[in-house]
C-alpha positions, 0 to 999 in steps of 0.5 A: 521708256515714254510714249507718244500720243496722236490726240490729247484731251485736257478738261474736255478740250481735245488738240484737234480743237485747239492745236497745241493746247499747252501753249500759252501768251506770257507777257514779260518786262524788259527787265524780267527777259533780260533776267532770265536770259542772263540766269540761261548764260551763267547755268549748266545743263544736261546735254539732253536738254541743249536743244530744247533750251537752245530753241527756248532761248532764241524764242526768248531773244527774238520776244526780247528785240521785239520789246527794245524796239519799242 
């Protein structure tokens, strides 16, 4: 069973300070997207985890049109 909490303090920092305070600027090559990218195409997954990984690949995708547009 899990649980849901309204308000998160981490090293003294509560979320209402910092809004999501779990999230992070992750700076990645061309190569290393593409990398992983291909590893999601050619592994298996855990129905429970479809949505998430779908939501974390079209992030990933949408970072990696960014960068070839450079």
């Amino acid at each position: 069973m899990g649980f849901k909490s309204n308000k998160v303090e981490i090293k003294g920092v509560s979320t209402d300070e910092v809004g999501t305070p779990l999230t992070h600027s992750v700076e990645l090559t061309e190569k290393e997207i593409e990398l992983i990218l291909l590893t999601v195409k050619n592994s298996l997954f855990k129905g429970e985890y479809v949505e998430i990984l779908y939501n974390l690949t079209l992030k990933i995708q949408e970072k990696y049109k960014t960068i070839k547009k450079l």
